[in-house]
Wavefront OBJ file of the C-alpha trace (Angstrom):
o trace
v 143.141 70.387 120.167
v 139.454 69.951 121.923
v 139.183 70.730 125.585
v 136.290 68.299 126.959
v 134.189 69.094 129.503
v 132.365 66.281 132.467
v 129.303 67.865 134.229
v 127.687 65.959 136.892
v 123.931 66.550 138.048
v 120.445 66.149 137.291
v 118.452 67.056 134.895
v 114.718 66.925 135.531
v 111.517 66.790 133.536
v 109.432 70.176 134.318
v 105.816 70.053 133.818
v 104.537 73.885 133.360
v 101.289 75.621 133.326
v 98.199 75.754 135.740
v 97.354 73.051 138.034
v 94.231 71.296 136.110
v 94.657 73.124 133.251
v 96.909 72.960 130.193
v 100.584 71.979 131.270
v 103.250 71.654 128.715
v 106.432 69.460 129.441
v 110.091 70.356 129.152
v 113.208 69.504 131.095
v 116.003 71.727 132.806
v 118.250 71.983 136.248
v 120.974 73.770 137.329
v 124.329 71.975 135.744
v 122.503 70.752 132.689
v 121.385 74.126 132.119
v 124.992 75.272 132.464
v 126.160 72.535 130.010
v 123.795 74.019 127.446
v 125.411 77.640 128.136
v 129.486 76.226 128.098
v 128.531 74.230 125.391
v 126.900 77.219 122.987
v 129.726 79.602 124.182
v 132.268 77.144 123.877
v 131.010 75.423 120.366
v 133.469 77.883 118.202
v 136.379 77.251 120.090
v 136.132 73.178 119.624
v 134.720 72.589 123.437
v 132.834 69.168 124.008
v 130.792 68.903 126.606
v 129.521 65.573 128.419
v 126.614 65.098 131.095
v 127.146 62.581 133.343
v 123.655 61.446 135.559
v 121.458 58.743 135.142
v 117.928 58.334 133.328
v 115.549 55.133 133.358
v 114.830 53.063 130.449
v 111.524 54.159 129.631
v 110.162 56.562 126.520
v 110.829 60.012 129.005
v 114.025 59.336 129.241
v 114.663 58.190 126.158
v 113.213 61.450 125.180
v 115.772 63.416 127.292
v 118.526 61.876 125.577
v 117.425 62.952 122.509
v 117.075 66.405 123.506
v 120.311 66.574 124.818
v 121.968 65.808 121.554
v 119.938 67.935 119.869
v 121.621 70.491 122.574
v 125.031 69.178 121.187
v 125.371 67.567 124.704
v 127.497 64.114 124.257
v 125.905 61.490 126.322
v 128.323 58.847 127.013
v 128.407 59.369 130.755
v 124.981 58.690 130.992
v 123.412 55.244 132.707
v 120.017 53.876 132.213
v 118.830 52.281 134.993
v 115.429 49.831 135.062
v 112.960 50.617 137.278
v 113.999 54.072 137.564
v 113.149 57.061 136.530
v 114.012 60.818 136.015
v 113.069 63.732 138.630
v 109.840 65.581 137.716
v 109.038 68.961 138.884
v 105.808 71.291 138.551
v 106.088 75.059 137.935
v 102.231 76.093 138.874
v 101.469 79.796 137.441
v 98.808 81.513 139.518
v 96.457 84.225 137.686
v 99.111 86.844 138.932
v 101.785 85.600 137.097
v 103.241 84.084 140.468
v 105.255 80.943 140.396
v 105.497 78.077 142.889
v 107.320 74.710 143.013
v 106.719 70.964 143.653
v 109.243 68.265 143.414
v 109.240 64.288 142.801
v 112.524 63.577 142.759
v 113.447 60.840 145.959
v 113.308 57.871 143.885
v 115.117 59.580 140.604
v 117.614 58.018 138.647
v 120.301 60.672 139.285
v 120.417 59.999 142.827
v 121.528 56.109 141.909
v 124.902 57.140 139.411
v 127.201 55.948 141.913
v 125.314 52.157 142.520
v 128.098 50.651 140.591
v 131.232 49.440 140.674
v 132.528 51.712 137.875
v 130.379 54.535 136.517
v 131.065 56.100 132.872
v 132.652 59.152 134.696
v 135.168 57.264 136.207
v 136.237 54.999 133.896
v 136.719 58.010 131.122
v 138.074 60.902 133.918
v 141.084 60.576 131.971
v 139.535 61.658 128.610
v 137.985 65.209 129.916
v 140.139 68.533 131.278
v 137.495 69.933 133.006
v 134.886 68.478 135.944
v 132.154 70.841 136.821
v 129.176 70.536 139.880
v 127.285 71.945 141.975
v 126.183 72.214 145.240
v 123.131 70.657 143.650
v 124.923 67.744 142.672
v 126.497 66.939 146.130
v 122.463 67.214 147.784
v 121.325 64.462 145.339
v 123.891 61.646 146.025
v 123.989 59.569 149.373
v 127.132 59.747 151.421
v 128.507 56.673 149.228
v 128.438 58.133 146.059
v 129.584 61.764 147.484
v 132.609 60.215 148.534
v 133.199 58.769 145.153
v 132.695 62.098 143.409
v 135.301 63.839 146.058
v 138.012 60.623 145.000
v 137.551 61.812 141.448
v 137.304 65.629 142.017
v 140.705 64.860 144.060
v 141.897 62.728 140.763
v 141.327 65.222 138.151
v 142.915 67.867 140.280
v 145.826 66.075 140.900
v 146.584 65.756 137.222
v 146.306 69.076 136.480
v 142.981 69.001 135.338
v 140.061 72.011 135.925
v 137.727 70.808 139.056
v 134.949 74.017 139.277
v 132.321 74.037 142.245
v 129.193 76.104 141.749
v 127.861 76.913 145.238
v 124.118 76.175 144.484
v 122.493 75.841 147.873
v 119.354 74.474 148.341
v 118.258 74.271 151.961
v 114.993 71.482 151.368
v 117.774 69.472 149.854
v 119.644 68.481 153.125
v 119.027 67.544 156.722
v 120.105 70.825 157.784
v 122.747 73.573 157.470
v 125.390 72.028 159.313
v 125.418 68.773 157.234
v 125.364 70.862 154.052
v 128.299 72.752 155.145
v 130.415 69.876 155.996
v 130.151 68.619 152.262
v 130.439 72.174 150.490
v 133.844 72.787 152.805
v 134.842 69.577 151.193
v 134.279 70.325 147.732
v 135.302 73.914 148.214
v 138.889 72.491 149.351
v 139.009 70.127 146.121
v 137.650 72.967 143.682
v 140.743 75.085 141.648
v 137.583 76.940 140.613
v 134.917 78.088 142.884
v 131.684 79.727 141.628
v 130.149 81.264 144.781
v 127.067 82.999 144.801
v 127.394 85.518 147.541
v 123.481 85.029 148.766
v 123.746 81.447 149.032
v 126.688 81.936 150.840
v 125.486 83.936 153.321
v 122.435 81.749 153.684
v 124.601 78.549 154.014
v 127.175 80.458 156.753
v 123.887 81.880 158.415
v 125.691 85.101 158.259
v 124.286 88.457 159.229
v 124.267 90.555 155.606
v 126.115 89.993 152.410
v 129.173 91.921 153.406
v 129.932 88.651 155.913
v 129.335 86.384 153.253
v 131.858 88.051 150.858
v 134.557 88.210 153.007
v 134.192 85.028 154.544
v 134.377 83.650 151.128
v 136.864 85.497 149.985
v 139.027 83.306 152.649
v 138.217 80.150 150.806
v 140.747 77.939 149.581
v 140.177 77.619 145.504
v 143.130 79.187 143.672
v 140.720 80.630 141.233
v 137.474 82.472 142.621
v 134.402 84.370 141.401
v 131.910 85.661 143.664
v 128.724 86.728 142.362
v 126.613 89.882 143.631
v 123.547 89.923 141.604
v 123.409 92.786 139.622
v 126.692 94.409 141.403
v 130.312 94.082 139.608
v 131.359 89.912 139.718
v 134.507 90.120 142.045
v 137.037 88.284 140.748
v 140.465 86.113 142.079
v 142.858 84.606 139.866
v 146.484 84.777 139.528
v 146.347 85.112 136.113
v 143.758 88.098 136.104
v 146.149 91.121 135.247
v 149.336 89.477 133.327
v 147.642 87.401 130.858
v 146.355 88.321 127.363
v 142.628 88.404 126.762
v 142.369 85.932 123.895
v 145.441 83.564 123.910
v 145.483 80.650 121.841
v 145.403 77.255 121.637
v 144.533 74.479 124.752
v 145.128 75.552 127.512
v 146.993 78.403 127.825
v 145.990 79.889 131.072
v 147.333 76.588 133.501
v 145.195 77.681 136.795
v 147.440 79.567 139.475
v 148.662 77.438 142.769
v 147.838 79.541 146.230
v 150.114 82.176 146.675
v 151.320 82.319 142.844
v 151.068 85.322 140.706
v 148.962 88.595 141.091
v 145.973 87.215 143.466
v 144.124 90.539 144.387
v 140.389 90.806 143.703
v 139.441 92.646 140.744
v 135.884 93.540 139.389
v 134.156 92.133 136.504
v 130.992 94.795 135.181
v 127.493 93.142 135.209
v 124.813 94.625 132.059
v 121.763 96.712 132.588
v 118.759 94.739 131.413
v 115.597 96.885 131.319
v 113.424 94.580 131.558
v 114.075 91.517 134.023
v 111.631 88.525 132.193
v 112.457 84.862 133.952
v 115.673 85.054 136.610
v 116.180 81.013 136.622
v 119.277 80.302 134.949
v 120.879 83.041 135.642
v 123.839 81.943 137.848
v 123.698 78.526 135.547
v 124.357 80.465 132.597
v 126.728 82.879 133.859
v 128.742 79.876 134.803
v 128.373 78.542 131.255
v 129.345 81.293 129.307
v 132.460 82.440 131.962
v 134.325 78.719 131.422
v 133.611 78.663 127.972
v 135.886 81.654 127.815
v 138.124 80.945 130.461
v 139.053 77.395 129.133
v 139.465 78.870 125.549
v 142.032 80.769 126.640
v 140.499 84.265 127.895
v 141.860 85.779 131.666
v 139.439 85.380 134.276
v 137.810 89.263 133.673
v 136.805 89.180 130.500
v 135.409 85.582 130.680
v 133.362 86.327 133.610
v 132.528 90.016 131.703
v 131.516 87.676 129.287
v 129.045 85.419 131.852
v 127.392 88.515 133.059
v 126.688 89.435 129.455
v 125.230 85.833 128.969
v 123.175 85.821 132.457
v 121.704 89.747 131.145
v 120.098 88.014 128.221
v 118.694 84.910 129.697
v 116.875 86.314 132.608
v 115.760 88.725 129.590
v 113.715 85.520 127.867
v 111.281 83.500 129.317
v 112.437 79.758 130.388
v 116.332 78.224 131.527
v 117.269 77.793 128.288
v 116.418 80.361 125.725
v 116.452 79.910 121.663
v 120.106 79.964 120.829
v 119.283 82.502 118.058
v 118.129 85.079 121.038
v 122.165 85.153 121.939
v 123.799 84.233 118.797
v 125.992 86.987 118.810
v 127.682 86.232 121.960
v 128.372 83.007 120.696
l 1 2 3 4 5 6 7 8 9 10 11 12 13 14 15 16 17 18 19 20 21 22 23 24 25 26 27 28 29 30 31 32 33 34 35 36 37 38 39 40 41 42 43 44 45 46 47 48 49 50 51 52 53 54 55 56 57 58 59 60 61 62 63 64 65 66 67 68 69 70 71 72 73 74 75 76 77 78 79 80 81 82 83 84 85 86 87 88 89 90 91 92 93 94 95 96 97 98 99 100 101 102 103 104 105 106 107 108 109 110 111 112 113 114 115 116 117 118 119 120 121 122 123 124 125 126 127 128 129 130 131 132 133 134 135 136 137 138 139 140 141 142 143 144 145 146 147 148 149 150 151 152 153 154 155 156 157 158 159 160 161 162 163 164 165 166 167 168 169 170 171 172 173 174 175 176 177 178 179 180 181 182 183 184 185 186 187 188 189 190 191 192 193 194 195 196 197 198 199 200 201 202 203 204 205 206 207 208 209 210 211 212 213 214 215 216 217 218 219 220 221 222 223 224 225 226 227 228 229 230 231 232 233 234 235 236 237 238 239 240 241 242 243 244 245 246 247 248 249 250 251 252 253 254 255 256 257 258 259 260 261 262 263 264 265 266 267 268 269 270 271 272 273 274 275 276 277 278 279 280 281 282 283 284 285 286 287 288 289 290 291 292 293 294 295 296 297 298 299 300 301 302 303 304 305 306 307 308 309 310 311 312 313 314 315 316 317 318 319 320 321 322 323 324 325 326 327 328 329 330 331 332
């Protein structure tokens, strides 16, 4: 039986190279990177993954779409919306190596998914076990369309479906730290899977050091949590984490715990050693990639996210978000 996968965001085009110079274009952000990752983790063990955002009409976008498949992303979430286009950001390489950013993005598509009475998301929630997002995602969407994506989070979760929050925060991407905390709390309290990145969680909490951050979110409300410490152990919560197998079969077979069900201490999940630390971006997106496509084939929640940290160790090892698939084939 095929689990299916919804992952909400945006993906961007990415122009690359030296301001004036020679630029080469490409495409990448946070969730879409981590529906590449779930998607080659997950390909073996039947997972389908689907990116829901919106594109324009025009050849870019068109272009995207194509890329995406070629990805073995499905696309039926997507809109195409006239007169709009997709987000565009510059990476600008100085002559040290030394990277800086510049976005175009208030006018992208991604931002309108929600201008509709129905989107694609909604009207096939039904069809997919999983939702996934990020903090990312909530910073694009007006107030409107937030909502919309909390009434669904709520949906899924309801049914018994998967409904994982990435903390991604952002701070040029909101008003100001207050507002952004409002709408993570929200999605935090919806989430039976939270994905919390223990430096953006201190930065979001304006907490003193990263010992605050960790135990503040260690309070949070998801049944199912993973908070990641750069290259320290993963610390991991999930009620499942010491009495299940680490490769049952079949769909799944790991329902996630209610609060206050099953063994719900934190336990520690290794990071790798890489050598030689290349391109960090994608690291967190990856790791989340690689740690559901284990978890929602069946794995406990310690060797899946063993199994992210293993994925994040070769990516920020490469050049780029997303790497050749041959450079990680065998963890795959």
């Amino acid at each position: 039986m095929t689990t299916r996968v919804a992952v909400i965001g945006e993906c961007m085009l990415e122009l690359k190279g030296e301001a004036f110079g020679a630029m080469t274009l490409g495409y990448g952000g946070d969730t879409f990177n981590t529906a590449v990752y779930l998607r080659r983790c997950g390909a073996a063990a039947g997972l389908e993954v689907a990116y829901a955002t919106a594109v324009g009409e025009d050849g870019l976008s068109s272009g995207l779409l194509d890329r995406w498949r070629e990805q073995g992303i499905a696309t039926r979430l997507v809109r195409r919306l006239a007169g709009r286009m997709p987000g565009l950001y510059m990476i600008e390489v100085d002559g040290r190596g030394e990277r800086s950013f510049h976005y175009w993005r208030d006018t992208a598509a991604a931002k309108a998914y929600f201008d509709v009475e129905r989107t694609p998301l909604e009207i096939h929630a039904d069809d997919f076990d999983a939702l996934y997002l990020s903090g990312i995602t909530l910073a694009i969407l007006p107030p409107a369309g937030r909502e919309r994506l909390y009434a669904l989070m709520g949906a899924m979760r309801e049914r018994g479906a998967h409904v994982v929050f990435d903390n991604n925060y952002r701070p040029r991407l909101w008003a100001d730290r207050y507002a952004a905390r409002v709408e993570f709390e929200r999605a935090f309290s919806l989430a039976t899977i939270a994905l919390v990145t223990a430096d953006d969680h201190q930065a979001l909490m304006d907490l003193p050091d990263i010992d605050a951050a960790i135990a503040h979110a260690k309070a949070l409300s998801p049944p199912e949590m993973l908070i990641k410490r750069g290259a320290s152990s993963t610390l991991v919560r999930a009620g499942d984490a010491q009495r299940r197998p680490a490769q049952a079969a079949g769909p799944h077979p790991n329902p996630l715990p209610q609060a206050g069900e099953g063994v719900c201490e934190w336990l520690e999940a290794p990071t790798q050693w890489v050598e030689r630390v290349v391109d960090t971006t994608a690291a967190g997106d990856s790791f989340a990639g690689g740690y559901l496509a284990r978890r929602l084939s069946g794995h406990d929640a310690v060797s899946a996210a063993t199994h992210g940290n293993r994925v994040a160790a070769r990516v920020i090892g490469h050049p780029g978000a997303i790497i050749p698939v041959e450079a990680m084939a065998d963890l795959l």
